[in-house]
Backbone bond lengths (Angstrom), bond angles and torsions (degrees), N, CA, C in turn:
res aa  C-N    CA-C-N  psi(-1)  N-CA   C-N-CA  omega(-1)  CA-C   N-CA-C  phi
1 X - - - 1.438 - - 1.544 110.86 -
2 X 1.203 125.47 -28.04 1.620 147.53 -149.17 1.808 80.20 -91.33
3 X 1.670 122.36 -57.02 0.987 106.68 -172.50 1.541 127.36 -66.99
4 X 1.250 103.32 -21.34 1.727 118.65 -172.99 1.792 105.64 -62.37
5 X 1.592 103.93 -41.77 1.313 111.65 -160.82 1.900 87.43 -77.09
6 X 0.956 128.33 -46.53 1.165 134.79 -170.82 1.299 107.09 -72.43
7 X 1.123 142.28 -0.63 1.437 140.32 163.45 1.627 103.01 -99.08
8 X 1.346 109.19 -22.27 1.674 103.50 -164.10 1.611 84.34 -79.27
9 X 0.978 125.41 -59.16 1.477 140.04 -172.26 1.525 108.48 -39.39
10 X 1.046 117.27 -51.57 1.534 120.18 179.27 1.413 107.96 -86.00
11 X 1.596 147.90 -17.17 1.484 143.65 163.33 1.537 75.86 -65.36
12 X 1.147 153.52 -58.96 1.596 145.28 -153.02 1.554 99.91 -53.84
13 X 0.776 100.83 -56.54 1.501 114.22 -154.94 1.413 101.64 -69.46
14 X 1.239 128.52 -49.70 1.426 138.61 168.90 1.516 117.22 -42.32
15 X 1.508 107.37 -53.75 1.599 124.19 167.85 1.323 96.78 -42.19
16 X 1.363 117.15 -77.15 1.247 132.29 -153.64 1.805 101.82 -44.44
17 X 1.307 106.25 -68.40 1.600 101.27 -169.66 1.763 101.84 -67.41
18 X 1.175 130.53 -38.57 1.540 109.24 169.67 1.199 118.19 -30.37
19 X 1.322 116.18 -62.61 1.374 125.63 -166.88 1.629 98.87 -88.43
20 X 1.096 159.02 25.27 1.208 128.07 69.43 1.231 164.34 22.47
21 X 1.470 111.14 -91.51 1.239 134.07 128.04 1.199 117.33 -4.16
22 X 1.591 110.26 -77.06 1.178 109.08 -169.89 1.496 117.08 -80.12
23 X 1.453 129.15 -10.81 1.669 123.92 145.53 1.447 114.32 -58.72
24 X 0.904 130.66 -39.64 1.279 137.43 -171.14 1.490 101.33 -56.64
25 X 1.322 118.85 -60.05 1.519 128.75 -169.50 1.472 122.42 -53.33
26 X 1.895 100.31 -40.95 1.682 128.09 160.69 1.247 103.61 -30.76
27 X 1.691 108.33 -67.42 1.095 132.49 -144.65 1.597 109.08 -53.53
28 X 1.863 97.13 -55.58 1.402 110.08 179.73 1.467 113.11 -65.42
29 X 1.281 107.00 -47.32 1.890 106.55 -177.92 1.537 90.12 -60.41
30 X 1.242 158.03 -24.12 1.513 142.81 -156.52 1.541 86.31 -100.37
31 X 1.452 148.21 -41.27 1.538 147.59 -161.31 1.343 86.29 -72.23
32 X 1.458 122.39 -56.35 1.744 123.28 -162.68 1.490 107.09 -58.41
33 X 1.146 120.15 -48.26 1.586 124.58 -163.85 1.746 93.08 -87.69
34 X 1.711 139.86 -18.53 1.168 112.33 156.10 1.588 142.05 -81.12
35 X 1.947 97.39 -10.28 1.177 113.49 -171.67 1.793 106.64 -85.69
36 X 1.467 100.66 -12.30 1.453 111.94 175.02 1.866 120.62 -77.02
37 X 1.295 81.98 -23.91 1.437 108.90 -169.41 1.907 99.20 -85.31
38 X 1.215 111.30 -45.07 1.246 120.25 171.65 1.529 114.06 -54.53
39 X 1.434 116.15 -42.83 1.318 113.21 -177.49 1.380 141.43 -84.93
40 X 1.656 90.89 -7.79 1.572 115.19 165.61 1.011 105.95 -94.22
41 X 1.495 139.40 -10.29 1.253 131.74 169.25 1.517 113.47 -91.71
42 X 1.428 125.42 -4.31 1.348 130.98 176.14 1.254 95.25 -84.41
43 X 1.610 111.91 -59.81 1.531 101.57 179.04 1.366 135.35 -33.91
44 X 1.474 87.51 -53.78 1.876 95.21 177.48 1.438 133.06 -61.96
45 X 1.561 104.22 -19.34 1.882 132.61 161.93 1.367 93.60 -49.94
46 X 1.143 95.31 -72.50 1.705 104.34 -167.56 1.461 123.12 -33.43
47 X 1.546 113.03 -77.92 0.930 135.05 143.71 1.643 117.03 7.32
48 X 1.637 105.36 -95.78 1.566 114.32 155.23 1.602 123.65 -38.78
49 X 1.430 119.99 -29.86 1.262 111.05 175.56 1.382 121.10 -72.93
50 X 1.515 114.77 -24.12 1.463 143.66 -178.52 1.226 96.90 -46.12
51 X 1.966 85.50 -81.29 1.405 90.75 -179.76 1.878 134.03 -54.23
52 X 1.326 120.78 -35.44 1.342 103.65 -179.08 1.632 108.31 -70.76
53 X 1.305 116.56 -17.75 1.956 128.21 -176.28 1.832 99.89 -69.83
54 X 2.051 111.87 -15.75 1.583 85.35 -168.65 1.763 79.44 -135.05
55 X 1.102 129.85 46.19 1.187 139.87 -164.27 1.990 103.21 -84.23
56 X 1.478 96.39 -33.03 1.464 91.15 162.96 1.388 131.68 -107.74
57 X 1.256 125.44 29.02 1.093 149.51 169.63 1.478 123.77 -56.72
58 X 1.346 137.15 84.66 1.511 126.64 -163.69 1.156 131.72 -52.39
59 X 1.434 114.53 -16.16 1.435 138.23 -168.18 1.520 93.02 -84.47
60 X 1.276 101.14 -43.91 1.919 96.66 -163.25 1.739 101.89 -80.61
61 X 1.177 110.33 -21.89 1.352 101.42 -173.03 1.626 116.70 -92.52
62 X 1.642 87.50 1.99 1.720 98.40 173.29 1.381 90.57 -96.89
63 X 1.393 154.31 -26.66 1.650 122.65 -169.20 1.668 79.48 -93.33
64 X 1.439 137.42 -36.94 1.609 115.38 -162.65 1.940 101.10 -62.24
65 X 1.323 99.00 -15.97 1.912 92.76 169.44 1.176 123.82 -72.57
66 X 1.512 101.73 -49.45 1.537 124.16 170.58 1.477 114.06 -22.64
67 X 1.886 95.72 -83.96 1.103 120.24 -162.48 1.582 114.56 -77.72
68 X 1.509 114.40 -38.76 1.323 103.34 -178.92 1.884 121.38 -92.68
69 X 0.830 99.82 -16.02 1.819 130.48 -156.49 1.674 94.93 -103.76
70 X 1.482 117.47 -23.45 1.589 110.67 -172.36 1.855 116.35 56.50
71 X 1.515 95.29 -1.30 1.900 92.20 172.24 1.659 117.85 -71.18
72 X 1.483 105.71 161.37 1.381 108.41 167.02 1.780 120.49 -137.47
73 X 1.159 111.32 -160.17 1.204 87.09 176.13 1.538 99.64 -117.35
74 X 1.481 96.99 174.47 1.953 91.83 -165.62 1.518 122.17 -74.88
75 X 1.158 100.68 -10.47 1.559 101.86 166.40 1.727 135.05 -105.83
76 X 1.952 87.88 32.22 2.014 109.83 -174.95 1.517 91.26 -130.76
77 X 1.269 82.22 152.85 1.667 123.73 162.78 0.730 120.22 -105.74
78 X 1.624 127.65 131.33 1.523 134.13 -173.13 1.695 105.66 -122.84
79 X 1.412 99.29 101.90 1.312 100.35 165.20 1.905 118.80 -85.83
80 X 1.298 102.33 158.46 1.454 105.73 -171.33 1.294 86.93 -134.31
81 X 1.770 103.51 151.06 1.556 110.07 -166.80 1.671 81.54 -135.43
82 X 1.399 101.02 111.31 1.657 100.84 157.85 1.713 126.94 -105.07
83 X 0.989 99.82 -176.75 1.768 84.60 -177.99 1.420 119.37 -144.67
């Protein structure tokens, strides 16, 4: 009988740390995919910090005309290439 209980006890125990295991593994694939997440979000700090650090910059506020604004200056031509 001593052995029965002692086999049930140890299939327990076995369960137990498998499944474990397998939180554990969650755990790490869930750290990896937030620490990834962290680093595209540093980037994008950055990025934005750039920009508000060169925000008076004449050069930059001539391509943010350029590019977002479609302006030019009065002595350019803007060709457009469609396809």
């Amino acid at each position: 009988m001593t052995k029965i209980v002692v086999l049930a006890l140890l299939v327990a125990a076995v369960t137990a740390v498998l499944d474990l295991q397998g939180q554990i593994a969650a755990a790490e694939a869930q750290k990896a995919e937030l620490e990834a997440q962290v680093a595209a979000q540093e980037q994008t700090n950055a990025d934005l910090q750039d920009a508000v650090d060169h925000s008076d910059d004449p050069e930059r506020k001539e391509d943010l005309a350029r590019s977002k604004l479609g302006l030019a200056a009065p002595d350019e031509q803007i060709i457009i290439f469609t396809d």
